[in-house]
Backbone as CSV, one residue per row, in Angstrom:
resi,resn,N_x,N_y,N_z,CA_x,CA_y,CA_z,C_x,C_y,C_z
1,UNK,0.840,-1.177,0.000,0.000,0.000,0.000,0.880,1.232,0.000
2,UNK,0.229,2.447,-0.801,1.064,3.735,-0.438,0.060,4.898,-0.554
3,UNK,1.237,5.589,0.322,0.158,6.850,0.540,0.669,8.019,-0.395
4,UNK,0.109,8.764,-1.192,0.333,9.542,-2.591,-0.115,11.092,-2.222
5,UNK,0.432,11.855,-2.924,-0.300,13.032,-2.672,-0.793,13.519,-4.360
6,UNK,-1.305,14.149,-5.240,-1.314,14.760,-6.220,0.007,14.913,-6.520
7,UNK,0.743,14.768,-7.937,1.732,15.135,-8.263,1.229,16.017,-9.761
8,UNK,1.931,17.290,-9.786,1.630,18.334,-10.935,3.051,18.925,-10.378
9,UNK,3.010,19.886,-11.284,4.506,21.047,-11.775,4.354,21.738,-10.290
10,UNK,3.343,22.040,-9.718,3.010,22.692,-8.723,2.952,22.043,-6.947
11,UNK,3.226,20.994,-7.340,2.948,19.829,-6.277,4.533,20.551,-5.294
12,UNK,4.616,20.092,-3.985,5.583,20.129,-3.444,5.664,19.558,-1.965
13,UNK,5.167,18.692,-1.948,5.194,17.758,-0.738,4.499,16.492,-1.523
14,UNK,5.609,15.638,-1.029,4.815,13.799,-1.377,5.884,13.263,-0.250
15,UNK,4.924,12.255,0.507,5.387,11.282,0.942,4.596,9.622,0.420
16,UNK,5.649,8.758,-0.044,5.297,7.172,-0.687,5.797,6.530,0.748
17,UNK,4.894,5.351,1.156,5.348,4.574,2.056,5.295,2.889,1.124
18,UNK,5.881,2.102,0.910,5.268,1.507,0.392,5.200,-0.332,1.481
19,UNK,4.205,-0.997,1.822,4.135,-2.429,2.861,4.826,-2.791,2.701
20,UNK,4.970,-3.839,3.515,5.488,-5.084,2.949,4.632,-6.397,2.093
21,UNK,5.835,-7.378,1.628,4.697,-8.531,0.925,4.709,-8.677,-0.515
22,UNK,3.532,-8.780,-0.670,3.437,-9.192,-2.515,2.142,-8.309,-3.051
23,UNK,2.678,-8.316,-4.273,1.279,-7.193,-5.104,0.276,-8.431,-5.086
24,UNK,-0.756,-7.471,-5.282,-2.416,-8.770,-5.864,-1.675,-9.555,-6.507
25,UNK,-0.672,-8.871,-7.767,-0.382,-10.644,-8.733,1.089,-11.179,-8.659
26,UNK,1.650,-11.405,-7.339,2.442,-11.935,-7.137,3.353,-11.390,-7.074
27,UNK,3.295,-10.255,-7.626,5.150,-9.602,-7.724,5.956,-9.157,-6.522
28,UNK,7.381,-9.356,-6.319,7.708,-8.630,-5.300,7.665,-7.226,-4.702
29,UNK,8.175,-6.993,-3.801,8.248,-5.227,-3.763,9.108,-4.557,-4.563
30,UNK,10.230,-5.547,-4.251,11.396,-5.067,-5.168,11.469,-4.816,-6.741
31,UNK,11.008,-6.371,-6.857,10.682,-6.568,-8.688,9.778,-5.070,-8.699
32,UNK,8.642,-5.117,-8.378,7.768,-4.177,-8.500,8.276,-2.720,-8.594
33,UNK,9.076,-2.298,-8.108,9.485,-1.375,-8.244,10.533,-0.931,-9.107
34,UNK,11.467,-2.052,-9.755,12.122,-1.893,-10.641,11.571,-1.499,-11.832
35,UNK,10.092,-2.246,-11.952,9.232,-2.299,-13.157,8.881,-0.817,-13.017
36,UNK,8.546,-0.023,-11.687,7.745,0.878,-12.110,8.917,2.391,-12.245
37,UNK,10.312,1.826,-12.437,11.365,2.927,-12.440,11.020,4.084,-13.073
38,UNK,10.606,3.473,-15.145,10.177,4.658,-15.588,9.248,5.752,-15.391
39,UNK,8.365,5.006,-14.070,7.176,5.714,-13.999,7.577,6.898,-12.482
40,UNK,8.600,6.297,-12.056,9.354,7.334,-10.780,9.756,8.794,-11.488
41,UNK,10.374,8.639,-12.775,11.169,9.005,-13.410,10.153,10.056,-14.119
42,UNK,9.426,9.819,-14.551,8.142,10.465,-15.325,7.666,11.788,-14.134
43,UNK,7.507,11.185,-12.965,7.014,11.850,-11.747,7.859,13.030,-11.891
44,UNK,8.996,12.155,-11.079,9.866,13.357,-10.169,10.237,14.315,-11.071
45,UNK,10.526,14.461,-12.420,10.910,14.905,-13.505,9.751,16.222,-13.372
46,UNK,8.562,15.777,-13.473,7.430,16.849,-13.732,7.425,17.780,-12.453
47,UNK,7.735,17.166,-11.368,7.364,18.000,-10.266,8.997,18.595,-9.545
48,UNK,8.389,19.605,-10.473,9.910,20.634,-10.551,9.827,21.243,-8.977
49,UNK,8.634,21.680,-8.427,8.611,22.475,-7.254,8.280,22.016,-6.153
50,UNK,8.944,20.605,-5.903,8.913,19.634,-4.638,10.326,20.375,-3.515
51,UNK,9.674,20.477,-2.362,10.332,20.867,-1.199,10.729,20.097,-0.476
52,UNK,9.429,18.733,-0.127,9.674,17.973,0.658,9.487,16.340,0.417
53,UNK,10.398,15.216,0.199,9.895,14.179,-0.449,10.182,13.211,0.897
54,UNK,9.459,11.543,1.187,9.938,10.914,2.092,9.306,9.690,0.823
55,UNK,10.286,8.537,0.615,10.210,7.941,0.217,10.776,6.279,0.924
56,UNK,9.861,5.170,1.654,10.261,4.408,2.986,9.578,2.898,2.574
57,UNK,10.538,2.384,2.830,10.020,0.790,2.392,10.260,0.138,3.551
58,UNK,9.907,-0.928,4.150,9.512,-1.922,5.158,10.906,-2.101,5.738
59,UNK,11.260,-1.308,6.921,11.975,-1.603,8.145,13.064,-3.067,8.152
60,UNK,12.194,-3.732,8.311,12.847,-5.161,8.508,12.935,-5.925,6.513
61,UNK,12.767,-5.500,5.898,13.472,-5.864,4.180,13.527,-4.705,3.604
62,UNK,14.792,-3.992,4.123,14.674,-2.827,2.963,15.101,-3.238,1.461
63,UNK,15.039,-2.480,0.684,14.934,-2.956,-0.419,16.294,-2.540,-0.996
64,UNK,16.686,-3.297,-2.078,18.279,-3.308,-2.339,18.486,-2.749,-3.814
65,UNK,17.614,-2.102,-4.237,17.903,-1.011,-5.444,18.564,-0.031,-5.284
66,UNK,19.416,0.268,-6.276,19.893,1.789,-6.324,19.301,2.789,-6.103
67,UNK,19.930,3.712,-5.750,18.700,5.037,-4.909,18.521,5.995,-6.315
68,UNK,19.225,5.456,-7.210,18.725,6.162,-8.715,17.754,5.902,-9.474
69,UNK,17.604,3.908,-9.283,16.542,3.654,-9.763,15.367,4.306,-9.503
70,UNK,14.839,5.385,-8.425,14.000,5.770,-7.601,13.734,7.212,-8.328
71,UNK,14.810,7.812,-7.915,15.203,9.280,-8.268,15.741,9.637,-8.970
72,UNK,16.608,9.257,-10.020,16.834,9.250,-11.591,17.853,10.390,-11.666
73,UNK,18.340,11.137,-10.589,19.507,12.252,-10.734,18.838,13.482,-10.598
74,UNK,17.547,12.918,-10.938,16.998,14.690,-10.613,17.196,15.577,-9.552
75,UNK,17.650,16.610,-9.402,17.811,17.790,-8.884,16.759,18.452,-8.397
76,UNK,16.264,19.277,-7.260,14.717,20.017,-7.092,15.557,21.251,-6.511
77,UNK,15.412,22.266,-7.322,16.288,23.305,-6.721,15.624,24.199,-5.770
78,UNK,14.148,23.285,-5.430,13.802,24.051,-3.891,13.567,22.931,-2.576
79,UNK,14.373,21.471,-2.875,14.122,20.882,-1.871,14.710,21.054,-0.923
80,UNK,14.055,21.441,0.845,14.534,21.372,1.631,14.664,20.452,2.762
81,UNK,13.932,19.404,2.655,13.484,17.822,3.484,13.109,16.884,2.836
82,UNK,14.348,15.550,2.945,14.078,14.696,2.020,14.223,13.663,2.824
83,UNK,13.483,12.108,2.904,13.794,10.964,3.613,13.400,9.825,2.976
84,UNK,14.358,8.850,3.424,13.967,7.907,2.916,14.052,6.642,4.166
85,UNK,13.082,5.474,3.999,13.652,4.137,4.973,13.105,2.844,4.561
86,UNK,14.553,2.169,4.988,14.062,0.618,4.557,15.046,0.951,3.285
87,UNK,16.367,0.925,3.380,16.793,0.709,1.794,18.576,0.567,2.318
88,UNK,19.116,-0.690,1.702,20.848,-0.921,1.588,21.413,0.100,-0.097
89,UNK,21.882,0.445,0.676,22.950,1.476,0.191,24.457,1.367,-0.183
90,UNK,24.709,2.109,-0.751,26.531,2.562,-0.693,26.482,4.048,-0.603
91,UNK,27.606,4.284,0.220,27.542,5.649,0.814,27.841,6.526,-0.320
92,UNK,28.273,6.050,-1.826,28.684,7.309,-2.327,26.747,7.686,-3.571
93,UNK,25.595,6.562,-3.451,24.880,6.745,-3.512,23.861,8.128,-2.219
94,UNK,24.424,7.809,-1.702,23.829,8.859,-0.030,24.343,10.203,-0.747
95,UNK,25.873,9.928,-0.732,26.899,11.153,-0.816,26.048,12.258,-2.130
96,UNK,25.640,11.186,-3.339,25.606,12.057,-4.539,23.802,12.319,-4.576
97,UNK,23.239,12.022,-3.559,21.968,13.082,-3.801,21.907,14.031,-2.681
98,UNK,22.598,13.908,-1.881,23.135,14.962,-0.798,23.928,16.147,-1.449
99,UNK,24.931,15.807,-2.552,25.375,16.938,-3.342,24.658,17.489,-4.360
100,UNK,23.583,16.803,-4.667,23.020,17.394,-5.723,21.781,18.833,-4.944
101,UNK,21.950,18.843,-3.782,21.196,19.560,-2.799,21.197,20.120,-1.633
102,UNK,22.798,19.888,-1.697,23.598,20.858,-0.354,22.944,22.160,-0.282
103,UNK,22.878,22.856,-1.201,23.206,24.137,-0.912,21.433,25.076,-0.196
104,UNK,20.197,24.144,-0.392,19.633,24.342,0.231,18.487,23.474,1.160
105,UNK,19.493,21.904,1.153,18.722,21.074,2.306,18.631,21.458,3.332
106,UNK,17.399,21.473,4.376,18.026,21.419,5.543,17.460,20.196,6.660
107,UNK,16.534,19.548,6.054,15.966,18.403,7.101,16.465,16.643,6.047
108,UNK,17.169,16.481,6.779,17.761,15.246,6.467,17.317,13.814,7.180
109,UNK,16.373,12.351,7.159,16.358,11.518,7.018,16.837,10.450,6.127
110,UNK,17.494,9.515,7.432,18.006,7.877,6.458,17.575,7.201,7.571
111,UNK,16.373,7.009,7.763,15.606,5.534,8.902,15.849,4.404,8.172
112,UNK,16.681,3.491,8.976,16.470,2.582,8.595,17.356,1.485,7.339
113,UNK,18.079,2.782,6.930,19.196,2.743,5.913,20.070,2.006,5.970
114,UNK,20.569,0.926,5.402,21.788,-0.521,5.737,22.845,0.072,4.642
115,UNK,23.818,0.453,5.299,24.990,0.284,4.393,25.547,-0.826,3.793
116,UNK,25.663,-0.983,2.666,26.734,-2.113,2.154,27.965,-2.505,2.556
117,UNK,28.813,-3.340,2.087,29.975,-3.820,2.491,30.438,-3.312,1.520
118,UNK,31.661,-2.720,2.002,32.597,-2.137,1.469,32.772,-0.085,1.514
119,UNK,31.801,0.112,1.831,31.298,1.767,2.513,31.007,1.787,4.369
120,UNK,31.738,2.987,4.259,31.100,3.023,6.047,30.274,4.488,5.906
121,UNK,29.898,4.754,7.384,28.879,5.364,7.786,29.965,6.637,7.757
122,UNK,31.292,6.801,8.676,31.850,7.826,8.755,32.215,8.638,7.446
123,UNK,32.165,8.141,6.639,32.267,9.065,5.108,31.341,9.456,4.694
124,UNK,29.823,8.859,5.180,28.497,10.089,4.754,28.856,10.928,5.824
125,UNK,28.519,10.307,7.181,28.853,11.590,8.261,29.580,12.719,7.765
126,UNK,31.086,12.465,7.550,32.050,13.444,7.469,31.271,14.550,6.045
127,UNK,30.923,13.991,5.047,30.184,14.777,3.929,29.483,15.605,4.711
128,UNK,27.850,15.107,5.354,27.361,15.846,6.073,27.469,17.162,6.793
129,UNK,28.923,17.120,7.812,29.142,17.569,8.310,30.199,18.586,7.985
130,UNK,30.545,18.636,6.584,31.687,19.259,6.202,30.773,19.982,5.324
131,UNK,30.010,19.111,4.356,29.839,20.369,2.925,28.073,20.285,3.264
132,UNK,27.073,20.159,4.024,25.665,20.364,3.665,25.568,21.404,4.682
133,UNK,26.078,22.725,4.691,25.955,24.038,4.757,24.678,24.378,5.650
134,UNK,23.663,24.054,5.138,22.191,24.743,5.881,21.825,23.593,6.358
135,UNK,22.038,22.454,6.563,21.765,21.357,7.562,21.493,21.789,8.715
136,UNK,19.987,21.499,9.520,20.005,22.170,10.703,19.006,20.591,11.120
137,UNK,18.598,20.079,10.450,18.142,18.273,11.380,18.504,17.108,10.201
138,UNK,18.590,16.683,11.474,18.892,14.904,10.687,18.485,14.051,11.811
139,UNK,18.239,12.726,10.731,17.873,11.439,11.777,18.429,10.382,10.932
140,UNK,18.965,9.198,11.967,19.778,8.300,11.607,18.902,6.956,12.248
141,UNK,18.101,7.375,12.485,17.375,6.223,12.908,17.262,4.706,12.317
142,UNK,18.103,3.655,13.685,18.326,2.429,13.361,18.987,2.355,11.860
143,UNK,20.216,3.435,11.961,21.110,3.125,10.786,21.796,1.399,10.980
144,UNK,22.433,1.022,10.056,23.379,-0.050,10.463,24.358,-0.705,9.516
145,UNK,25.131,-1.344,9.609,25.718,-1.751,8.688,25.009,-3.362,7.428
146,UNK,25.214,-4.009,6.711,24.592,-4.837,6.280,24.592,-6.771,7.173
147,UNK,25.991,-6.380,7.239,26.324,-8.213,7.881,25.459,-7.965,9.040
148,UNK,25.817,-6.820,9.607,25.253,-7.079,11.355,23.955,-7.215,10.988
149,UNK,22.835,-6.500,10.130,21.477,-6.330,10.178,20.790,-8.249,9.709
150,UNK,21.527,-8.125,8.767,21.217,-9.686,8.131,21.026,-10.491,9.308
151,UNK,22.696,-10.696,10.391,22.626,-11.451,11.193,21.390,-11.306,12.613
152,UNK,21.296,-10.038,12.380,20.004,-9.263,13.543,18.639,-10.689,13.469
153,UNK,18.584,-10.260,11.772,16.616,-10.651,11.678,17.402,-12.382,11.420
154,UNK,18.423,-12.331,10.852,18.202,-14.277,10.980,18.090,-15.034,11.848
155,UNK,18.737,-14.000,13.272,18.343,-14.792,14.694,16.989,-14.497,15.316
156,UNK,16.426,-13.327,14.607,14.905,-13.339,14.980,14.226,-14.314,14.519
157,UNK,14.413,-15.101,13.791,13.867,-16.273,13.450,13.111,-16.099,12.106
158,UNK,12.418,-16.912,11.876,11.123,-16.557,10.404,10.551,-16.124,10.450
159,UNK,9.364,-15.965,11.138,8.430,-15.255,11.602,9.002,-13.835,11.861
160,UNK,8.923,-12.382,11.071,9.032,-11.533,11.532,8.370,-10.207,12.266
161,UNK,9.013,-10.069,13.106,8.663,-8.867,13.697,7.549,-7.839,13.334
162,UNK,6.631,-6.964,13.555,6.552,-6.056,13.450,8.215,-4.875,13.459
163,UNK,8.358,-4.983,14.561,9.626,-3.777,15.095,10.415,-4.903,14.987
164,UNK,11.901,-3.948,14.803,13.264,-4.699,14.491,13.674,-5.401,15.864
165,UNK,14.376,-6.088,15.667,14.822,-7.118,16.652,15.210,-6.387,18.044
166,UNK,15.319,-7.031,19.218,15.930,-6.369,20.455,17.193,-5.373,20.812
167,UNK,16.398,-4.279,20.999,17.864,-3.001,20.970,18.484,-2.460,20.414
168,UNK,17.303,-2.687,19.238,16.557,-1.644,17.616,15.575,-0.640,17.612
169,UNK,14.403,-0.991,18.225,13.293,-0.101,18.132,13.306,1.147,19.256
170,UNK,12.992,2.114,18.609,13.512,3.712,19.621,12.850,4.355,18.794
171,UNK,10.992,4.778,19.324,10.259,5.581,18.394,10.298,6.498,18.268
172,UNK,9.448,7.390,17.649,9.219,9.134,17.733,8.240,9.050,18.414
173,UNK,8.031,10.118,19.074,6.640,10.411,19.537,5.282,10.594,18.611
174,UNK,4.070,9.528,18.654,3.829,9.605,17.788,2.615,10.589,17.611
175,UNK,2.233,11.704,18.759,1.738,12.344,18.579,2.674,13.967,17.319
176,UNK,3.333,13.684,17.954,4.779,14.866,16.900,4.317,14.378,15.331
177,UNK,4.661,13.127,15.033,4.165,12.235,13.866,2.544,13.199,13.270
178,UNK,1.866,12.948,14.055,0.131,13.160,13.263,0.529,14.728,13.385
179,UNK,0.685,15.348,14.520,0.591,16.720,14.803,1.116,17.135,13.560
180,UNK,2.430,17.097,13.162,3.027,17.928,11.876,2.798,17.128,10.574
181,UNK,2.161,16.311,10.233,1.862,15.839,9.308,0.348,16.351,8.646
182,UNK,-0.299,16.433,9.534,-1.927,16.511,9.643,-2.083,18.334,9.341
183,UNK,-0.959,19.338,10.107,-0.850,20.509,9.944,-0.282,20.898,8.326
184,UNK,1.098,19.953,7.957,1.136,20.150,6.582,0.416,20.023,5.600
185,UNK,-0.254,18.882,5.897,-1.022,18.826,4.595,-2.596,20.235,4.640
186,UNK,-2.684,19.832,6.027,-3.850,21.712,6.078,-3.373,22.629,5.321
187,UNK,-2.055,23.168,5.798,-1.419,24.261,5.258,-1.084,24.411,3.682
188,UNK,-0.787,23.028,3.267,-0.587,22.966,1.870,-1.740,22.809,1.199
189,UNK,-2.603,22.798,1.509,-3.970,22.737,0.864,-4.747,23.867,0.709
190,UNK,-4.461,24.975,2.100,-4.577,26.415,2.266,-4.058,27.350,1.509
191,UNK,-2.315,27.539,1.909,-2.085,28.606,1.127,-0.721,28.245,1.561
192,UNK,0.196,26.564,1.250,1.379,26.410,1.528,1.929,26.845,2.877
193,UNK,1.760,27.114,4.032,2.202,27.752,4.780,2.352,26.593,5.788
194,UNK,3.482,26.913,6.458,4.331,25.757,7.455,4.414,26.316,8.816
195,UNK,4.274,25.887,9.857,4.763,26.655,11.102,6.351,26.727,11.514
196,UNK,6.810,27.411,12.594,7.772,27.889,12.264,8.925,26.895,12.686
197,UNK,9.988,27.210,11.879,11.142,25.686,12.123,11.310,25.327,13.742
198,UNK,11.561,26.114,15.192,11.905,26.109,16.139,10.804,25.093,16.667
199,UNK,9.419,25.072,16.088,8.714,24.089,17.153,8.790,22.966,16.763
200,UNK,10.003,22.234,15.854,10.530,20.777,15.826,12.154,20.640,16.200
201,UNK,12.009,20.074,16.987,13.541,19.794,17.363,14.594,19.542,16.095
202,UNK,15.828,19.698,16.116,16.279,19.415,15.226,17.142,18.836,14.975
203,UNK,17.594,17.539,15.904,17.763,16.149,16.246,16.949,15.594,16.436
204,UNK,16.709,14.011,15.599,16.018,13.215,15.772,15.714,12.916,16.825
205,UNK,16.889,12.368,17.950,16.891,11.402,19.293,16.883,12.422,20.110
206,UNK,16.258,13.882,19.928,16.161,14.673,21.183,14.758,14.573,21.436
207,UNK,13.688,13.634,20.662,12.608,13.457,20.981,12.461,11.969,20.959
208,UNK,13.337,11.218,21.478,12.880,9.409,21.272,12.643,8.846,22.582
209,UNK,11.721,8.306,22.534,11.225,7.639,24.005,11.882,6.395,23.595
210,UNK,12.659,5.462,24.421,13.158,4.553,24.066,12.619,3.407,24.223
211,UNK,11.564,3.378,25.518,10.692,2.155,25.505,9.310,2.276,24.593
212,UNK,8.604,3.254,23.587,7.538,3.398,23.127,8.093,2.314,21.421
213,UNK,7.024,1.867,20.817,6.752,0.924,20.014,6.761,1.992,18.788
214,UNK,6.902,1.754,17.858,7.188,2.328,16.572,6.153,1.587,15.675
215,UNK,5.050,1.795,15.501,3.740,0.589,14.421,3.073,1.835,14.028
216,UNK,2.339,1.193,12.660,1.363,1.703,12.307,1.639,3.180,11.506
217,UNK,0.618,3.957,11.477,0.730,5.207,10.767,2.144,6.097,11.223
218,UNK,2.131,6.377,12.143,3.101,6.780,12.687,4.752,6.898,12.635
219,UNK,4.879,5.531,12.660,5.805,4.779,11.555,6.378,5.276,10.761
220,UNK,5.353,5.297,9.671,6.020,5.862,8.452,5.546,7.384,7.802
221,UNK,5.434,8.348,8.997,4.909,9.777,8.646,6.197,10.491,8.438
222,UNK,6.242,11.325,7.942,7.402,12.200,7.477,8.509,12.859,8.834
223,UNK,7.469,13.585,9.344,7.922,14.412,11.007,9.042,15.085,10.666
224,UNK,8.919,15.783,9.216,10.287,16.734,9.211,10.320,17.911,9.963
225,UNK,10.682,18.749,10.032,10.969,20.123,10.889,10.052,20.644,9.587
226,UNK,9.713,21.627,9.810,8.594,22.479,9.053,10.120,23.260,7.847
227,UNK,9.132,23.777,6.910,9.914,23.843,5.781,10.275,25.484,5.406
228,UNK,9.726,26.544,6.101,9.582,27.958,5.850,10.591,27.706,7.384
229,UNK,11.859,27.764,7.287,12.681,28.104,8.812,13.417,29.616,8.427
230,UNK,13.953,29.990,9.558,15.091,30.874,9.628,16.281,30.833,9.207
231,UNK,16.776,31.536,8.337,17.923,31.893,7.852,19.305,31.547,8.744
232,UNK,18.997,31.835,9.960,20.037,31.510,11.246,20.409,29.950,11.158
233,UNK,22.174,30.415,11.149,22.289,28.856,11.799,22.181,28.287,13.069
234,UNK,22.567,27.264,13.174,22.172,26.112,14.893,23.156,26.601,15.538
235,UNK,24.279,26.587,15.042,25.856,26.310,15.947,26.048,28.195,16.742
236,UNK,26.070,28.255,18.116,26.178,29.305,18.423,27.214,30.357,18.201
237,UNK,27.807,31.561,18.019,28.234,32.469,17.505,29.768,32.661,17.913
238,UNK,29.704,31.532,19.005,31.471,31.590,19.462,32.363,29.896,19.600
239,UNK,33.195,29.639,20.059,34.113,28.713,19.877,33.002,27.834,21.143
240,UNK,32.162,26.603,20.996,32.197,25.864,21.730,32.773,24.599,21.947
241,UNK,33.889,24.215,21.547,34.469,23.030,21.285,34.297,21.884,22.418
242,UNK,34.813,23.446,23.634,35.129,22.282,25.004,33.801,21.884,25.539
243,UNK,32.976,22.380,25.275,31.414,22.200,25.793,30.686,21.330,25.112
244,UNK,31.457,20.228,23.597,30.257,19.502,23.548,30.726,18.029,23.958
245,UNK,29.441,17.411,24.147,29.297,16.039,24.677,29.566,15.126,23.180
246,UNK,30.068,15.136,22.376,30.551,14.279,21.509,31.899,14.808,20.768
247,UNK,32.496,13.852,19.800,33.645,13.894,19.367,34.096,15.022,18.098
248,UNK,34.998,15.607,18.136,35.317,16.609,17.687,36.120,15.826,15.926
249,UNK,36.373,14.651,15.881,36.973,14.587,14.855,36.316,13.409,13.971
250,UNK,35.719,12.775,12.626,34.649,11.728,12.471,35.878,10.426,12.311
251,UNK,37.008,10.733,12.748,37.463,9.229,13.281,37.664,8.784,14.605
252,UNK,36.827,9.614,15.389,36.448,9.429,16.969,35.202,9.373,16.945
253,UNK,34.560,8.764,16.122,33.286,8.500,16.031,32.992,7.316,16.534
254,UNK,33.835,6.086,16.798,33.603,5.136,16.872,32.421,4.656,15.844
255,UNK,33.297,4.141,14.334,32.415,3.687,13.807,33.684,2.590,13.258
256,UNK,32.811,1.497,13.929,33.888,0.359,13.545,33.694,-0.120,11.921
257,UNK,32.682,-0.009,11.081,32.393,-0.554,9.964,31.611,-1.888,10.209
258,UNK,31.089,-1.865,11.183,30.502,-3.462,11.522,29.179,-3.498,12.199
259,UNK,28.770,-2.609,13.202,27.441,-2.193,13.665,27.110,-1.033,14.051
260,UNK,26.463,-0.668,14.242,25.517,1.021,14.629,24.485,0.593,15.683
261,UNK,24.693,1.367,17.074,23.800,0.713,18.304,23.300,1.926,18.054
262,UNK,22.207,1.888,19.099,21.322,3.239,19.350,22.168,4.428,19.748
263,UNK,23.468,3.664,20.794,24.306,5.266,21.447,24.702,5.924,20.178
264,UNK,25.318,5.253,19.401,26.302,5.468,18.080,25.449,6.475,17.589
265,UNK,24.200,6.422,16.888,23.455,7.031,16.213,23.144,8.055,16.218
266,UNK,22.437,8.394,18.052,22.201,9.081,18.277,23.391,10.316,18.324
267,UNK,24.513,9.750,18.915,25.698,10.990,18.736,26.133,11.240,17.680
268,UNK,26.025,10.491,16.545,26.203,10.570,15.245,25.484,12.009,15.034
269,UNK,24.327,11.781,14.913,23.302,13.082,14.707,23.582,14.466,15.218
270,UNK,23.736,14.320,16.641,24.557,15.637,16.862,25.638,15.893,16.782
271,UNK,26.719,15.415,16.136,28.160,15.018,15.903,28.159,16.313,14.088
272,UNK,26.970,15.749,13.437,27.038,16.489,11.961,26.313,17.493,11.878
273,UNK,25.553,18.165,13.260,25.113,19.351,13.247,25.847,20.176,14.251
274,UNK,26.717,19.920,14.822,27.450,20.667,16.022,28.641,21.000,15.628
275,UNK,28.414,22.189,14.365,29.450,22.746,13.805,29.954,24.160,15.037
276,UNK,31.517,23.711,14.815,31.873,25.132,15.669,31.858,26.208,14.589
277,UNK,31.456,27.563,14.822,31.815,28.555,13.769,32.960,29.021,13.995
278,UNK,33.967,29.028,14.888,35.440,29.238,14.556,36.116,27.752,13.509
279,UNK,36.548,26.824,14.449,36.868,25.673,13.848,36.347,24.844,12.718
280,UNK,34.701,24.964,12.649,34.520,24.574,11.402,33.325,25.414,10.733
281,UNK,34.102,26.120,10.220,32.869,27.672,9.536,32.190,26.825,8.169
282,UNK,30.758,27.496,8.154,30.013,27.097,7.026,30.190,28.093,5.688
């Protein structure tokens, strides 16, 4: 199943979620979506004045297409919040639609995102954190590497889960979820208008309850930071180096190339927005 919005020249918010399982006539998700490449391509192409896209496939099988097959290279030279979850990767796929939109992203999602073998996490980080300029949120939610994730759900057994295996699942609040979802689409139906960036946090894990369940609508709602923000950056106006609670360099990241726990993640996130403006100017 997916949830669609109108797409025209004028369109500028879509979020696709798409189940898990099999179509009515058998096809996979995956197959299925390979088939419907040209028709991604047809889309995103027309809808020149997209701001905000979330595009999320099933948690526990993300899907193992290229992130081009999807998005075809296109460029939106007014997107400012883009996400995607449920999908294995290579980081220089991450890297090159992140460059195609540095210069005015600023709400960044990868839920759910499995890196491949042979890419690590610290070389999107370091991108992130070096060249996406107006970056002011991101979420890394239940990033991970590929061997570890495989080995995750094969010891969950056959039968799978709703939520990812034990000392995976770390929801959003899922009132935050309906609240800014339910307001965007009002507003975009009104007269485009967003409320203002400050009443969404702008770290993921500064709003995660760690024992609440992650199901259902909620799940898979967008929950970006609103899209009309302030010009101002995050990082305050003088040298805070000695004052932050994470690592100053992305090979003190502790990222072994092998798993991503919840601590990892979460400092990850504030690690690529906790630019100093002396030491590392935008």
């Amino acid at each position: 199943a997916t949830k669609t919005f109108p797409i025209s020249d004028t369109s500028n918010l879509l979020e696709l979620h798409f189940d898990d399982g099999y179509f009515d006539d058998g096809t996979d998700l995956e197959v299925r979506m390979f088939e419907l490449s040209h028709l991604f391509k047809t889309v995103f192409t027309a809808a020149v004045n997209m701001e905000a896209i979330h595009v999320g496939f099933p948690s526990h099988r993300p899907i193992g297409l290229p992130l081009e097959t999807i998005f075809h290279h296109v460029r939106w030279s007014k997107l400012v919040a883009f996400g995607i979850q449920g999908w294995r990767l290579h980081a220089d796929e991450i890297i090159g639609f992140a460059q195609r939109h540095r210069d005015r992203l600023r709400g960044l999602r990868l839920r759910d995102v499995i890196i491949r073998e042979g890419s690590m996490w610290k070389t999107v980080l370091s991108f992130f954190h070096t060249e996406m300029q107006r970056l002011d949120w991101v979420s890394l939610r239940r990033i991970d590497y590929a061997s570890h994730f495989d080995e995750l759900w094969e010891n969950a057994g056959i039968e799978l889960p709703d939520d990812p295996p034990g000392g995976l699942s770390d929801s959003d609040d899922e009132d935050l979820d309906d609240a800014y979802w339910n307001e965007a689409e009002q507003q975009d139906e009104v007269d485009r208008e967003i409320p203002d960036w400050d009443s969404v946090n702008m770290s993921d894990s500064d709003h995660v309850g760690s024992d609440d369940d992650e199901r259902g609508r909620a799940a898979h709602e967008m929950d970006f930071p609103p899209l009309k923000s302030p010009d101002t950056p995050n990082s305050v106006p003088w040298c805070n180096c000695s004052a932050r609670a994470f690592p100053l360099g992305v090979d003190d990241l502790g990222d072994d190339g092998i798993s991503v726990d919840n601590r990892k993640w979460k400092m990850w996130e504030k690690w690529v927005l906790g630019r100093c403006p002396e030491h590392d100017p935008r």
